[in-house]
C-alpha positions as CSV (number, residue, x, y, z in Angstrom):
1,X,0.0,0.0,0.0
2,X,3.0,2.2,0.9
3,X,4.6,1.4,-1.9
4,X,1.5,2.1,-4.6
5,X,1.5,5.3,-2.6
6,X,5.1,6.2,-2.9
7,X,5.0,6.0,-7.0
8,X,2.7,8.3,-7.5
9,X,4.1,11.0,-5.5
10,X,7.4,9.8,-6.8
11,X,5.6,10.6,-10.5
12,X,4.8,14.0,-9.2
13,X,7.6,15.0,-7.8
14,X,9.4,14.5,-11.5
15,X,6.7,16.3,-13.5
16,X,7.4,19.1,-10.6
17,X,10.9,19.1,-11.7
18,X,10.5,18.7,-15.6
19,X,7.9,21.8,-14.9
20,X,10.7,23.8,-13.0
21,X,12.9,22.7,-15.7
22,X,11.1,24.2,-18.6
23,X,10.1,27.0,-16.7
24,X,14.1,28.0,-15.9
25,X,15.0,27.0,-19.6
26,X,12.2,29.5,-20.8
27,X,13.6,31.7,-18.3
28,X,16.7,31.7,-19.5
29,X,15.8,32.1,-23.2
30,X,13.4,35.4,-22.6
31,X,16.9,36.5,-20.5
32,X,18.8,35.7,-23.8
33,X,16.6,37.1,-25.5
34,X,16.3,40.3,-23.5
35,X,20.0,40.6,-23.4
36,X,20.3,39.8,-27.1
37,X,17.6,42.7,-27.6
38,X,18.8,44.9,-25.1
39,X,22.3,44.8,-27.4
40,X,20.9,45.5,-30.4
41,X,18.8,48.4,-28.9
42,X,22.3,49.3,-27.5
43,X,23.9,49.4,-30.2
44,X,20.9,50.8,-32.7
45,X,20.9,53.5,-29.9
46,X,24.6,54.6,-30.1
47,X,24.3,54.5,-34.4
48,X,21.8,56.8,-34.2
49,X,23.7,58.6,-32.0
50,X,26.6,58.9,-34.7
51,X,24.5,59.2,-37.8
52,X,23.6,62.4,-38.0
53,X,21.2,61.2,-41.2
54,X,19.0,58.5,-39.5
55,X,19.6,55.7,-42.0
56,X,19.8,52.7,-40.7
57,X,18.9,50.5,-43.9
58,X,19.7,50.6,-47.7
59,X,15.4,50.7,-47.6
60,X,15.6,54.4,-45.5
61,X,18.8,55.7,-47.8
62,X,16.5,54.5,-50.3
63,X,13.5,56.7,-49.3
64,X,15.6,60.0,-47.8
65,X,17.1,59.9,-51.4
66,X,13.7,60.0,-52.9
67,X,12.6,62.7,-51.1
68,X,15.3,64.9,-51.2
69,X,16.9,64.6,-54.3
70,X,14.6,67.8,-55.4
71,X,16.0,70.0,-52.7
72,X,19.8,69.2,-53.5
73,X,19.7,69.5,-57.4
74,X,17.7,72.9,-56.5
75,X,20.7,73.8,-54.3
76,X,23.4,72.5,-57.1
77,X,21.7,74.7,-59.9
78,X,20.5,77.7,-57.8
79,X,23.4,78.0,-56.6
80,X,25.8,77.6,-59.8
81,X,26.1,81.5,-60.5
82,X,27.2,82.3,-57.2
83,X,29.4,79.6,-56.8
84,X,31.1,80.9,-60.1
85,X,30.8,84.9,-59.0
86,X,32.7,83.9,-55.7
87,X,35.7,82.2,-57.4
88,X,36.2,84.7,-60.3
89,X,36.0,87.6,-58.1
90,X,38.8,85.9,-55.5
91,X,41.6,86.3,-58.7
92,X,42.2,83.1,-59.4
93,X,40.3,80.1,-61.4
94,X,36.1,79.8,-60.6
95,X,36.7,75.6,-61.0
96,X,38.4,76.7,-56.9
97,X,35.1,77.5,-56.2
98,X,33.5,73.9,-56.8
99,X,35.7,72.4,-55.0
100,X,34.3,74.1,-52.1
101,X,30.9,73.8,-52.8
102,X,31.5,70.0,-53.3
103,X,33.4,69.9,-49.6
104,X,31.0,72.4,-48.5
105,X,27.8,70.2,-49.2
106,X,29.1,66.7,-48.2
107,X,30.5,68.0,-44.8
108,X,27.3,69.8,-44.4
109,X,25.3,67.1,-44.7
110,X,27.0,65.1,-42.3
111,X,28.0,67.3,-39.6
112,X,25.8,70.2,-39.5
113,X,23.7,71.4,-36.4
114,X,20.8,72.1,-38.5
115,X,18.8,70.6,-41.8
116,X,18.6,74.0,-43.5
117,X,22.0,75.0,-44.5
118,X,23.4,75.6,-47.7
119,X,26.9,75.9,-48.0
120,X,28.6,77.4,-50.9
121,X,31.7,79.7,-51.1
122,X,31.3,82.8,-49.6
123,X,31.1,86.2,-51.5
124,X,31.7,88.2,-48.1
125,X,35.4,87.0,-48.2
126,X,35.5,87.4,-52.3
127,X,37.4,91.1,-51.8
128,X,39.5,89.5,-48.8
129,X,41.2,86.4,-51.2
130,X,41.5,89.3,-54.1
131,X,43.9,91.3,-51.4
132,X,45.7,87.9,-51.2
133,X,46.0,87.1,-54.8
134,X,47.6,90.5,-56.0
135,X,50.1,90.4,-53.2
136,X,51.1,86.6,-52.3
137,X,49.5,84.9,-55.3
138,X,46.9,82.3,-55.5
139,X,48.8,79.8,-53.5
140,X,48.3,82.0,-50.1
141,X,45.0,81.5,-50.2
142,X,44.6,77.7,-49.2
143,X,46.8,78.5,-46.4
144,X,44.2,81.5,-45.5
145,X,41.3,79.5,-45.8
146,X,42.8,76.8,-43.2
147,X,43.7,79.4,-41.2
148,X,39.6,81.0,-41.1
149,X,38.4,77.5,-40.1
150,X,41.1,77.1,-37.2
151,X,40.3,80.6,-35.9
152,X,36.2,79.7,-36.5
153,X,37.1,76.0,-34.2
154,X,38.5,78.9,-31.8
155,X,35.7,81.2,-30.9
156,X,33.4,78.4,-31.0
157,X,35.0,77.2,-27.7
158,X,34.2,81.0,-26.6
159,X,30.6,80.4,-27.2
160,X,29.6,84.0,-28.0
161,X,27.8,83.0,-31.8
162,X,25.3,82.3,-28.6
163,X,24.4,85.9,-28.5
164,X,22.8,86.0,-32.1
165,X,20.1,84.6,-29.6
166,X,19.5,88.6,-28.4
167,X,19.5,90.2,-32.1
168,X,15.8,90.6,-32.8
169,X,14.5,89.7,-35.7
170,X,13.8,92.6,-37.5
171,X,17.7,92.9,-38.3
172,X,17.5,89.5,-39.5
173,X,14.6,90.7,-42.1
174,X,16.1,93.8,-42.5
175,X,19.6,91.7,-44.0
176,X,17.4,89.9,-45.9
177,X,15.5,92.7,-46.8
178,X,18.6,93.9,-48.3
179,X,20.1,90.5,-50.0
180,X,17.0,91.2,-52.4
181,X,18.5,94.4,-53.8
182,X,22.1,92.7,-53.7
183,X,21.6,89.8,-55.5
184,X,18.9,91.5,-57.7
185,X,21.5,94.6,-58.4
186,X,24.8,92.5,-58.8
187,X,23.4,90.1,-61.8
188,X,20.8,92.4,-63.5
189,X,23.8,92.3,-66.2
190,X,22.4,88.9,-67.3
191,X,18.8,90.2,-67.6
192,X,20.5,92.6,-69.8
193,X,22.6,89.8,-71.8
194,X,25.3,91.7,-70.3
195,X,28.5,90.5,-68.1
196,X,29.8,93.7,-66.9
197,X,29.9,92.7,-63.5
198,X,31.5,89.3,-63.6
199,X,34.2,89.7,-66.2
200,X,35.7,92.4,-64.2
201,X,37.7,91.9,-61.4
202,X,39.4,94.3,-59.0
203,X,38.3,97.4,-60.0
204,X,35.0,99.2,-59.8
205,X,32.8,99.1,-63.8
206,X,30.9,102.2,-63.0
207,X,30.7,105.4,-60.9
208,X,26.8,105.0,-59.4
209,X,24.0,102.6,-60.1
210,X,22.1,105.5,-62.6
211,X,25.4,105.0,-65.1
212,X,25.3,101.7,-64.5
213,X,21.4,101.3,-65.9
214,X,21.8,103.8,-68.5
215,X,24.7,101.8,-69.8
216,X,22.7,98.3,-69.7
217,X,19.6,99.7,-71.1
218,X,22.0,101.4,-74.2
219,X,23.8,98.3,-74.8
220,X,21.8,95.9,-73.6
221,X,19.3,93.2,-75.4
222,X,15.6,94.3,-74.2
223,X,14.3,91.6,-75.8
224,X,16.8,89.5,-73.0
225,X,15.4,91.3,-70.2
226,X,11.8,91.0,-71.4
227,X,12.7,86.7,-71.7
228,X,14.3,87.4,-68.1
229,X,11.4,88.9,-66.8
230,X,9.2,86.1,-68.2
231,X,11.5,83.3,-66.7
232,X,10.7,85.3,-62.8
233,X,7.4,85.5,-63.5
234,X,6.9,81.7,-64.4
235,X,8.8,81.0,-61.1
236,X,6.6,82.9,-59.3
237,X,3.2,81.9,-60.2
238,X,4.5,77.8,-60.7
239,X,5.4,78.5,-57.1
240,X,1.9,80.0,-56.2
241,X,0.4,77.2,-57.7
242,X,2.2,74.1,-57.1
243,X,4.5,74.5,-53.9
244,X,6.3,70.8,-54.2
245,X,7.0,71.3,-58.3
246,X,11.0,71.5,-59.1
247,X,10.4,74.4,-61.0
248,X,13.9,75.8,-60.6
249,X,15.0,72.3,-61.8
250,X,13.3,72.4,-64.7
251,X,13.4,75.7,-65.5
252,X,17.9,75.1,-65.3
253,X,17.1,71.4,-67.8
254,X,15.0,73.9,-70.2
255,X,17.4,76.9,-70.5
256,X,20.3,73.3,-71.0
257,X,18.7,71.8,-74.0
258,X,17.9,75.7,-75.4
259,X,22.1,76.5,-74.8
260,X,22.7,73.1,-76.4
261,X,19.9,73.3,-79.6
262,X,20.3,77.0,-80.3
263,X,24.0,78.3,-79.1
264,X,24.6,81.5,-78.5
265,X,27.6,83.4,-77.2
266,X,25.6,85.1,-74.2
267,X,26.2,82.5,-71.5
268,X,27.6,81.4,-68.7
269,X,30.5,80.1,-70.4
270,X,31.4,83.0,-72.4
271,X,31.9,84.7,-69.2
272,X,33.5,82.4,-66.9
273,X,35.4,80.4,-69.7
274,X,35.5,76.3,-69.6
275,X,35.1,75.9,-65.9
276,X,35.1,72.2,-64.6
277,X,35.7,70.4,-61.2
278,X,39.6,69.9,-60.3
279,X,40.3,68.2,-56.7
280,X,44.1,68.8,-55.7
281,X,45.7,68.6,-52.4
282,X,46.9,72.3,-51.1
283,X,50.8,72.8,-52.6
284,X,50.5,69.6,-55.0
285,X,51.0,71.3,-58.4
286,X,52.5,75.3,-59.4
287,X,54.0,77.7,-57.3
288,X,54.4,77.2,-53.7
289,X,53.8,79.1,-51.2
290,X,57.4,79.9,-49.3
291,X,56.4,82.8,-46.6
292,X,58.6,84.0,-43.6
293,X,57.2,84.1,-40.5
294,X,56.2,87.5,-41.0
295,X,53.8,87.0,-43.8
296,X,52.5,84.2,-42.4
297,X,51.4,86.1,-38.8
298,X,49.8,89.7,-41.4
299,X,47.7,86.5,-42.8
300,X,46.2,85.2,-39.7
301,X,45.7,88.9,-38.4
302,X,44.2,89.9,-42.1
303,X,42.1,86.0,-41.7
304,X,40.4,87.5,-38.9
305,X,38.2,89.7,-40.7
306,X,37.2,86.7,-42.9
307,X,36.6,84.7,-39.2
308,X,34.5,87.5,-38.3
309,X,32.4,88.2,-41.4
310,X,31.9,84.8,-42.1
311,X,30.8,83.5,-38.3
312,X,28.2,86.2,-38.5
313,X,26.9,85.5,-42.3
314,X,26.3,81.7,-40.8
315,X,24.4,82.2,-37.7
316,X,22.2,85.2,-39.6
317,X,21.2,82.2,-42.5
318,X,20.6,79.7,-39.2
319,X,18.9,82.1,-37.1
320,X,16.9,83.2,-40.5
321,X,15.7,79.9,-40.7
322,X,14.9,78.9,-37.5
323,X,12.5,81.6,-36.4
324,X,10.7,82.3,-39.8
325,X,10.6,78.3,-41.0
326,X,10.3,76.8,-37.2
327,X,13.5,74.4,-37.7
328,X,15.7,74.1,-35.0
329,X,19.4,74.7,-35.4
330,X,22.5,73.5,-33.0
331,X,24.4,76.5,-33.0
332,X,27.7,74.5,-31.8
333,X,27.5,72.2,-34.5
334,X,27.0,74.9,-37.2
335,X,30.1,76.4,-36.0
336,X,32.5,73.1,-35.7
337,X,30.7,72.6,-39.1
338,X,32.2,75.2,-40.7
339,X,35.4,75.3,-39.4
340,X,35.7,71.6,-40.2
341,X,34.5,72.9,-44.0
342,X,36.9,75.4,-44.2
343,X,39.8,73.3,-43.0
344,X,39.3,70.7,-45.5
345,X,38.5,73.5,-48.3
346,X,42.2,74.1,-47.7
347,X,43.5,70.9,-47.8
348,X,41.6,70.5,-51.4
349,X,43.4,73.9,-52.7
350,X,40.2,75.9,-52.6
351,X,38.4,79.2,-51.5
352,X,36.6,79.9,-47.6
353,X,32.6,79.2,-47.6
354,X,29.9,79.3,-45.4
355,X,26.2,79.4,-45.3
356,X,24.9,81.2,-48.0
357,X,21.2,81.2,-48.2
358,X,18.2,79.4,-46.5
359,X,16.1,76.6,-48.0
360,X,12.9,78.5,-48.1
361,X,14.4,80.9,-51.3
362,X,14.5,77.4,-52.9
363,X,10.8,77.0,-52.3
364,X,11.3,73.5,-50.9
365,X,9.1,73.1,-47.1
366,X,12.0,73.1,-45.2
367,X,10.6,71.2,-42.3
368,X,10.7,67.9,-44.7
369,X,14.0,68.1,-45.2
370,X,16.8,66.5,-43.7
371,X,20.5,66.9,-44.6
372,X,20.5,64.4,-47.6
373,X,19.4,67.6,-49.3
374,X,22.9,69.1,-48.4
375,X,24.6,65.9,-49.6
376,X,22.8,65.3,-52.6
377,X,23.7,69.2,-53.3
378,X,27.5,68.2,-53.2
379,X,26.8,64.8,-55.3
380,X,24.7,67.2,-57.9
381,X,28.0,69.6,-58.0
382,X,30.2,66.6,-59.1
383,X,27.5,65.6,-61.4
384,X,26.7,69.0,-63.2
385,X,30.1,71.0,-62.6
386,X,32.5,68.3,-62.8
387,X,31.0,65.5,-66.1
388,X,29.1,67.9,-67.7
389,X,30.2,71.4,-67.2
390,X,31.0,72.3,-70.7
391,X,27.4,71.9,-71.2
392,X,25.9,72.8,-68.2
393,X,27.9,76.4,-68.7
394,X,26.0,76.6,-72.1
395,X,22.9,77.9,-70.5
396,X,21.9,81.2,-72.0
397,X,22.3,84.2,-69.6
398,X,18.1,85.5,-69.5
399,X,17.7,81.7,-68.1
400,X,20.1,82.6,-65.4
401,X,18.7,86.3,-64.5
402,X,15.4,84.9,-64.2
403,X,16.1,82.1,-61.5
404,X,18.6,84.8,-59.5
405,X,15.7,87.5,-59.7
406,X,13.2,84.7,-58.2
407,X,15.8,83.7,-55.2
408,X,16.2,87.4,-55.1
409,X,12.5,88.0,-54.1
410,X,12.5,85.0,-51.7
411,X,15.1,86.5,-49.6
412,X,12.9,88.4,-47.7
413,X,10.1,86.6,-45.6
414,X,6.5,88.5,-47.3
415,X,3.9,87.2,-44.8
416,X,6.6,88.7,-41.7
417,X,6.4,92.0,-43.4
418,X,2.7,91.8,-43.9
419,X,1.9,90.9,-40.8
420,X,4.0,94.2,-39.1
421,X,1.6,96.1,-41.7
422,X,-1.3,94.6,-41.2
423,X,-0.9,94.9,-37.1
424,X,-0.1,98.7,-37.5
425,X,3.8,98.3,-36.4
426,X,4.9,100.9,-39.1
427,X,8.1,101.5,-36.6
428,X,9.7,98.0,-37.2
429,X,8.7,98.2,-40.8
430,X,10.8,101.5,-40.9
431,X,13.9,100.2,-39.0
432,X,13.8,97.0,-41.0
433,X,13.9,99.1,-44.5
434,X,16.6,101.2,-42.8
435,X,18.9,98.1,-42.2
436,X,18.5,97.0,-46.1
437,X,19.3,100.4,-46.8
438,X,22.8,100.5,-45.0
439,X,22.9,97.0,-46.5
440,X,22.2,98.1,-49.9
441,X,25.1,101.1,-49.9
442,X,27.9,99.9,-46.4
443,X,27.3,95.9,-47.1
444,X,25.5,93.0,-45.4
445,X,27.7,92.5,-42.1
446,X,28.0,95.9,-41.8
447,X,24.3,96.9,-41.5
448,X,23.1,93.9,-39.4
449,X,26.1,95.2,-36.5
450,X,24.8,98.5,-36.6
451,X,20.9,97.1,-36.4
452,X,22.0,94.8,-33.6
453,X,24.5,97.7,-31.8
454,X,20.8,100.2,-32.3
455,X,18.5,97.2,-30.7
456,X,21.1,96.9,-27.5
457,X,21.0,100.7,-26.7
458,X,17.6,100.9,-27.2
459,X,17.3,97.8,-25.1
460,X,19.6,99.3,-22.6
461,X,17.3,102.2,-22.6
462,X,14.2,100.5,-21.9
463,X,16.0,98.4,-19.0
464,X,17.6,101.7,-17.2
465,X,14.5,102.5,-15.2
466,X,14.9,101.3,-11.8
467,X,12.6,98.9,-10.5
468,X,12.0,99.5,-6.3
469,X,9.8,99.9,-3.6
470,X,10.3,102.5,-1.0
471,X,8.7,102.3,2.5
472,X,9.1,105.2,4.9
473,X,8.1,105.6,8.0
474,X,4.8,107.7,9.0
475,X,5.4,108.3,12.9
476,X,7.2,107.3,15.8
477,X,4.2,105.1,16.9
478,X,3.9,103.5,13.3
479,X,7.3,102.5,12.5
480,X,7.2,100.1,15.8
481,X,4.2,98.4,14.6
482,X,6.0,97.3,10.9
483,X,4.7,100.5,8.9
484,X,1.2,100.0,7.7
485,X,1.4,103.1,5.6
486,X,3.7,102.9,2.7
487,X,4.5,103.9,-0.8
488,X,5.4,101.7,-4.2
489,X,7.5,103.3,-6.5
490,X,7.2,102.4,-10.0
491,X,9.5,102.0,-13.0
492,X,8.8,104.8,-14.2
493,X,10.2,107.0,-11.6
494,X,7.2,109.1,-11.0
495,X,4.0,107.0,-10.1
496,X,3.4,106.4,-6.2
497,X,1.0,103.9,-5.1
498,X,-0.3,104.0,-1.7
499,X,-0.9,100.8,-0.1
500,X,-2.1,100.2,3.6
501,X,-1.0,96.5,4.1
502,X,2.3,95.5,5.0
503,X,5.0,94.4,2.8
504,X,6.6,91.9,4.7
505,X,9.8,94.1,5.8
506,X,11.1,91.9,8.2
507,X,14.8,91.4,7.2
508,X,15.0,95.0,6.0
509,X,13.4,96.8,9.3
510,X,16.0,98.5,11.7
511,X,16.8,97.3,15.5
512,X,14.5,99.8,16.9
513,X,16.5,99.3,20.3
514,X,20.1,100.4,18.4
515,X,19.0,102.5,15.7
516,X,16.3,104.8,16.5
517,X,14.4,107.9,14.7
518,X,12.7,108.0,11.5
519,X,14.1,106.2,8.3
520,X,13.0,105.2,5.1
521,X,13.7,101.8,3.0
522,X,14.7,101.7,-0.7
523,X,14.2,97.8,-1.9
524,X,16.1,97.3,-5.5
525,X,14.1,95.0,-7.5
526,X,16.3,92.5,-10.0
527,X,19.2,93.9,-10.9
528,X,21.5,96.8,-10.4
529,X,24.1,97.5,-13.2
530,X,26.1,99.8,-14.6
531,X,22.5,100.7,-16.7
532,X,20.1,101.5,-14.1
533,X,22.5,102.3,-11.0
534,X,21.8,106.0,-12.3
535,X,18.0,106.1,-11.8
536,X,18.5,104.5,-8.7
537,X,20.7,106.6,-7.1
538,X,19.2,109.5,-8.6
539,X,16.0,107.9,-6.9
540,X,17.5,107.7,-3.8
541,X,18.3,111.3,-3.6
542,X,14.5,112.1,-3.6
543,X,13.7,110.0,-0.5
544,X,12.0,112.1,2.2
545,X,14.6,113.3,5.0
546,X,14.5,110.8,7.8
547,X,17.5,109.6,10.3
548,X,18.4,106.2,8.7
549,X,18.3,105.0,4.9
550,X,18.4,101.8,4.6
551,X,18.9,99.8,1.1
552,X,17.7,96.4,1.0
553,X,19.1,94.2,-1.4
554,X,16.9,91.3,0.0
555,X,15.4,91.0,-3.9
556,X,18.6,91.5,-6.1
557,X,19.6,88.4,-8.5
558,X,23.0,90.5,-9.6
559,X,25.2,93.9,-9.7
560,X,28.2,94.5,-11.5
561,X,31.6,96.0,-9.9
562,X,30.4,99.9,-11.6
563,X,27.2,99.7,-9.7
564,X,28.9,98.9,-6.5
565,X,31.4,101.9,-6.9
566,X,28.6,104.3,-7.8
567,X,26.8,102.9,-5.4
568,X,29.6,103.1,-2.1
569,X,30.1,107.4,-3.8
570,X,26.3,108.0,-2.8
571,X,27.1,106.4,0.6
572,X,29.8,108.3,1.3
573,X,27.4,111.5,0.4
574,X,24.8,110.4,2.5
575,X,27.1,109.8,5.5
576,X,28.8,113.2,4.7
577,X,24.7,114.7,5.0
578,X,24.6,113.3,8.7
579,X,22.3,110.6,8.0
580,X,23.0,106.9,8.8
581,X,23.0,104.3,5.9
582,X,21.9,100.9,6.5
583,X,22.5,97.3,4.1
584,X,19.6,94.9,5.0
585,X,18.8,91.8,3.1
586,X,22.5,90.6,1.7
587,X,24.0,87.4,1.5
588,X,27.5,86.6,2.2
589,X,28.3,86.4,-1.2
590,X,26.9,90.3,-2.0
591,X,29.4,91.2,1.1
592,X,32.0,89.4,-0.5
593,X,31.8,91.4,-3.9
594,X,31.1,94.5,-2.2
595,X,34.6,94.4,-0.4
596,X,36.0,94.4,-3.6
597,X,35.5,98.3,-3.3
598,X,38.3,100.0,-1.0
599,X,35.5,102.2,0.5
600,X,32.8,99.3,0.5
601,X,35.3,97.1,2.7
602,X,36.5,99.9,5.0
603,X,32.7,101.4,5.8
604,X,32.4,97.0,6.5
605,X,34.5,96.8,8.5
606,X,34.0,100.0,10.7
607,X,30.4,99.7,10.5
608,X,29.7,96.0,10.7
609,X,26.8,96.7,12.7
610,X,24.9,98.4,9.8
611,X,24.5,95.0,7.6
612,X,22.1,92.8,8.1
613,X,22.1,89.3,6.5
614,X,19.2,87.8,5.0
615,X,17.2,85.8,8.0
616,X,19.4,87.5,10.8
């Protein structure tokens, strides 16, 4: 009976442990598993933290190409006549120029902080390299452009392109505003079938802008600028119709097969001469560059300006683009982009560039694009500029006019400038017309410095007036019962507010049983600086005469070193009136900076008893 009993339980007990079994293996599987997961998530994680162009599969390559490829043969052929303007106008050969368009997009497209960019040689630094070339020769100017992108890897670690935060935006539209008369004024030669302003280099063609029209319209081909006219307007309405159609792509194919069927002499390539794409390392083939040390240290002073000019041209294109198109830029990468792009322009024996213009010119919807746009830009350069650039340069010059006079009107943002109209803010609109105005007759960085040097003082203005309370005492009787009576001082400096509740003066009231009479308390609100320590003090002169003055600092986030010693000059006057002066509400770290100041730390020191710490 025991024994019948015994297998049974004996039977159980081994199903219980196959069970157990099973349940461990499984166990240890979904563990596997997990871990096996938990790797590839690991390691999917830290590609996607390298690959700046979220492709993960030939499938997504696949699909980014097929969605951008509009975007970076727009940039390629948009951008052809400036690319071109840029080299010639540097002194040496325009082919320099697509080498750095090529380096320019492919870099871009990798290591940019922002989806946005196009990057193309840079015009700004056009008159720099021309400097270079008459006195050093074109083989300086590799060695200049290395030296822009070290000194741009530089300031980067200073992070002030930061404060293109603080430049409103009406300087931004006001440069772009003014890019529309640039670029419209500096190729309406082609409209004309005209190359006065790109055959020449070096010297100025005419004396004012009226000789220069009378001149195109007396030598010029009307029925050219009529066809250029046609080719804006066909731009323009394609755009108002369809939005996603490649016009400018097809518009650049048309004006190819019209170069190729019916030739003509007025084109790209009778200005420019056969242009093609030549990659060669820096100092691989004629002259080298032999400098003393000398030379070499007037060329990175003289690179400076280019560092300068070009930083700011960057950030104004990303900033553009960020607040009028709603894509977000990394402003470190842009800058380590850049500098890493003009480094390896260098190495490839070419010419500084930098962001030129935004996406939205190109009417592509930015926010759809990614930076496969930027690569297949450098991809369509090799394609168009390097295998067929004798025929791509065979496109007739009205073709060419009409596309730059189309980017030319995209520059500025239209529904921006409509909506200051339409909401009555005729002030910005005139500031914003002033900028393009200096930009039009001083230059581009020039104007948006002197916008951005007008919006600080008049900033600084506004954020002079002296935010404070003042509480004074009424009577003897009140001023032991916490001052029910008291007066607000606003920013403006003249309104007084009387209020009859109490303001919760406990860390700035006196000991009434070491300091007693009347006395009145001036509370600085925010900050005191070098801006508003003025007001204040002048402020402070106009509190009623009492026995003690005491300044509470109890709600001041900062002061500068100039406030302080403006400040510890009043307090010497006051003391020198006979009247006491109190410090209520500090922190150790206030006393600290005040001793800074000889006086400051010799009136602390005497007259310990007169500050009062926060809570004390």
């Amino acid at each position: 009976m025991n024994a019948d009993h015994k297998i049974p339980l004996m039977e159980q007990e081994m199903a219980a442990l196959d069970v157990n079994e099973q349940k461990l293996s499984n166990q240890h599987d979904s563990q596997v598993k997990g871990s096996i997961n938990q790797t590839k998530l690991s390691i999917k994680n830290a590609f996607s933290r390298i690959s700046h162009l979220s492709v993960h599969n030939v499938n997504t390559a696949l699909f980014f190409i097929r969605e951008n490829w509009k975007s970076g043969m727009t940039q390629a052929m948009m951008n052809m006549p400036f690319i071109l303007n840029a080299g010639n106008n540097t002194g040496g050969n325009p082919s320099a120029a697509y080498t750095s368009a090529l380096i320019g997009g492919l870099i871009n497209g990798f290591f940019s902080g922002s989806n946005h960019s196009i990057y193309a040689p840079t015009w700004v630094a056009a008159g720099f390299n021309y400097y270079i070339v008459q006195q050093y020769g074109y083989e300086a100017v590799p060695w200049v452009t290395i030296m822009v992108g070290l000194q741009i890897y530089i300031l980067s670690h200073l992070k002030w392109h930061h404060l293109i935060d603080f430049m409103p935006n009406y300087v931004i539209e006001g440069y772009y505003l003014g890019l529309l008369f640039l670029i419209a004024n500096g190729y309406i030669d082609y409209a004309f079938g005209l190359s006065d302003m790109h055959s020449n280099r070096g010297f100025q063609v005419y004396h004012d802008r009226l000789e220069m029209y009378q001149e195109f319209f007396r030598r010029g081909d009307l029925y050219y600028f009529g066809a250029s006219i046609f080719i804006f307007l066909l731009l323009y309405f394609g755009w108002k119709i369809n939005k996603d159609l490649p016009l400018i792509v097809l518009v650049c194919l048309t004006g190819l097969m019209v170069g190729i069927l019916f030739p003509t002499e007025r084109c790209l390539k009778n200005v420019y001469g056969d242009v093609s794409l030549k990659l060669s390392f820096i100092e691989s083939g004629g002259p080298h560059f032999q400098p003393d040390m000398w030379t070499l240290l007037f060329l990175f002073v003289y690179a400076i300006k280019m560092t300068f000019y070009i930083t700011i041209q960057n950030l104004l294109c990303a900033k553009g683009a960020e607040y009028f198109t709603g894509v977000k830029c990394d402003h470190d990468k842009e800058i380590l982009c850049v500098s890493l792009t003009n480094i390896c322009a260098g190495i490839f024996n070419s010419i500084p560039c930098c962001a030129s213009i935004r996406l939205i010119i190109l009417n592509i919807r930015v926010r759809n694009m990614n930076r496969w746009s930027s690569i297949l830009n450098g991809l369509s350069v090799v394609l168009f500029y390097g295998i067929f650039s004798r025929y791509f340069l065979q496109i007739p010059l009205y073709f060419v006019s009409g596309i730059l006079l189309y980017s030319a009107y995209m520059c500025p943002t239209w529904p921006y400038l409509e909506m200051l109209w339409r909401t009555k803010r005729r002030l910005i609109l005139v500031k914003q017309i002033t900028i393009s105005i200096i930009c039009v007759y001083y230059g581009a960085i020039e104007s948006t410095m002197i916008g951005s040097m007008y919006a600080m003082l008049q900033f600084a203005e506004k954020m002079s007036a002296a935010a404070s309370e003042i509480i004074v005492s009424s009577d003897e009787m009140q001023k032991n019962s916490l001052i029910k009576r008291s007066c607000i001082k606003q920013q403006d400096g003249n309104d007084m507010e009387l209020r009859n509740d109490s303001l919760g003066i406990e860390d700035d009231f006196p000991d009434t049983q070491q300091f007693k009479g009347s006395f009145a308390i001036y509370r600085f609100n925010g900050a005191i600086n070098y801006i508003n320590v003025k007001n204040h003090i002048a402020q402070i002169k106009k509190l009623p005469e009492s026995d003690y003055i005491v300044l509470s600092f109890r709600y001041v986030s900062v002061f500068d070193d100039e406030a302080i010693d403006k400040l510890s000059l009043m307090i010497q006057a006051l003391i020198s009136s006979q009247r006491e002066v109190l410090l209520t509400g500090l922190n150790q770290g206030m006393i600290e900076e005040m001793r800074y100041n000889e006086y400051m730390n010799n009136f602390y020191k005497k007259h310990r008893q007169h500050f009062k710490l926060l809570g004390s």
